[in-house]
N, C-alpha and C positions, 0 to 999 in steps of 0.2 A: 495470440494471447498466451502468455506462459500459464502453466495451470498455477489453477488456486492455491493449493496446495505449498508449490515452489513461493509463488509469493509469502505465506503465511508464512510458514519455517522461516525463509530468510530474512523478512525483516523485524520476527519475533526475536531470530538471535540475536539483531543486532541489537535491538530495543534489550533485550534483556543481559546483553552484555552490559551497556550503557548503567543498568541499573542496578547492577551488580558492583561496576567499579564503583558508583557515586554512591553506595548504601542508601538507600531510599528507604522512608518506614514501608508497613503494608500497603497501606492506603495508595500510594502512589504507587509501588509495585503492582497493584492488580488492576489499576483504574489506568495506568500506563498499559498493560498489557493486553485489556479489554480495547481501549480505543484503540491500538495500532491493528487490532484484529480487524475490527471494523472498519476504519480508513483501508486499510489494506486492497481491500477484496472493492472499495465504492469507485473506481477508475473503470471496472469492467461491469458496469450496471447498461453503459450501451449495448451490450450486447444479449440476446436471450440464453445464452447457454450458459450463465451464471447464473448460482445460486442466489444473488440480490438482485436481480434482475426478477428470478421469479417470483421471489420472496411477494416484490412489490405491484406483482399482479398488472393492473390496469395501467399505472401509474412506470411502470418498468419495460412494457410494453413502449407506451408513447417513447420514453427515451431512446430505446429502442429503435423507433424509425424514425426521428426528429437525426440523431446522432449517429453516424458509421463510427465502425470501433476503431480506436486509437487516432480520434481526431482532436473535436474539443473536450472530451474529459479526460486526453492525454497529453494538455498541453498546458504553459505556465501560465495560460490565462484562468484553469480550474486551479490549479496551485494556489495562486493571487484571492479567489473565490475562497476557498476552503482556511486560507490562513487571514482571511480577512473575516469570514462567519467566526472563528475560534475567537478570535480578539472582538468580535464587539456585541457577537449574540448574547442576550440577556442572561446574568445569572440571580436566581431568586432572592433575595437577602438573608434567608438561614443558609443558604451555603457560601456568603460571605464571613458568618461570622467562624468559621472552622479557618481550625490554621493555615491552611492551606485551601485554597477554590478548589476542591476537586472537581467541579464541574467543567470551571475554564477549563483546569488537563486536560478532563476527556477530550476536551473541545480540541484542545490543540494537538494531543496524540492522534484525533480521526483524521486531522490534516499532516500528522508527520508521518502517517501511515499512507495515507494517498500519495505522499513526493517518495514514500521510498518504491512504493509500486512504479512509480513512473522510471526511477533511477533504476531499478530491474530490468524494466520493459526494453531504456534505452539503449541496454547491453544484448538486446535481444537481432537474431538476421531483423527481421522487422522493422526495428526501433520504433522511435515516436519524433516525430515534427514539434518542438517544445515551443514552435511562433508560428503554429497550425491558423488559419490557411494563408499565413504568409509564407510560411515551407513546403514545397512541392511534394509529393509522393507521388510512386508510382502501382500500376499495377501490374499483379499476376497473371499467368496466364488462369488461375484461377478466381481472379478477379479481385483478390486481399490485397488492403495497401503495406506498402512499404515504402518507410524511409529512403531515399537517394542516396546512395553510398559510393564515393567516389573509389574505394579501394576496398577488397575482402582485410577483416581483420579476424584474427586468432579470439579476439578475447570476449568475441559474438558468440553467443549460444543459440540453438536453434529450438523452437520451442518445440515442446514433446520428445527432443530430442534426447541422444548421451549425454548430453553436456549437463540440459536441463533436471536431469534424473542425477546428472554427480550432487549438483549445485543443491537439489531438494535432499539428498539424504544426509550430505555435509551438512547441511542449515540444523538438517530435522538434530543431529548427535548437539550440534552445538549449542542449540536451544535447549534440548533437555541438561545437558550440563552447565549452564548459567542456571536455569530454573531451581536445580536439584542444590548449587552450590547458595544461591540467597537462601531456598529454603535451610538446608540444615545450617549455616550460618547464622542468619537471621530470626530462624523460628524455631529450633528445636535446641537454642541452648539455654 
């Protein structure tokens, strides 16, 4: 599992580049950058050594052992799930009438936040099986799964690793510079 951390930064940068080129008002800036935070980090609720894992106590626990990690809430059947909750879960009729659904957003950034964790993951030694359990894994000799990899690639990062520590401080600079360039752009002229 790549730490939390690597995921937040990198798919905060990419979310806040996004809405950096396309000038978003606030509203959709914070309510964009709130859900990809929280999509982000909901693929690794299988497991207990996450923070939303513990978060949800009893409830995070059962997932916990119903699920091994990076099977089904690492594959495009959660994807399908999450972008299918976004489009049809109910939104109250006062947040209809604003010009924008910011609720749907949320809805839809918690699920474009879960496919950017997976598109992380699946650059990870590890990867993820995206037609889990129609995709075999294998195991470690310390008993973690892993993707089948027919050939070593270069553009695999190993988690906890160098690679994983460039990839987290890069994200972390490039995030703060989208953030810092909307805000004085957008807010402080």
């Amino acid at each position: 599992m790549a730490l939390r951390a690597t995921h937040i930064f990198l798919s905060e940068a990419l979310v806040s580049g996004c809405l950096y080129i396309t000038k978003q008002p606030m509203p959709v800036d914070i309510v964009s950058v709130l859900g990809t935070w929280f999509g982000v980090q909901l693929p690794d609720i299988d497991t207990g050594e996450t923070p939303i894992n513990r978060k949800l106590g009893f409830i995070g626990k059962m997932i916990g052992k119903m699920f091994k990690h990076r099977t089904w809430t690492h594959s495009i059947w959660a994807v399908i799930i999450m972008f299918g909750l976004a489009m049809f879960l109910p939104v109250p009729a006062s947040f209809n009438a604003a010009p924008m659904n910011y609720l749907r957003l949320l809805y839809i950034m918690i699920a474009v936040g879960y496919l950017l964790h997976l598109f992380e993951d699946m650059f990870s030694v590890q990867g993820i099986c995206w037609f889990y359990p129609f995709q075999k894994f294998q195991r470690s000799r310390m008993g973690h799964l892993y993707k089948r990899r027919k050939h070593w690639n270069p553009l695999l990062y190993r988690t906890g690793g160098y690679e994983e520590l460039f990839i987290r401080y890069v994200s972390f600079v490039i995030m703060i510079y989208f953030f810092l360039k909307i805000f004085i752009e957008n807010y402080l002229k």
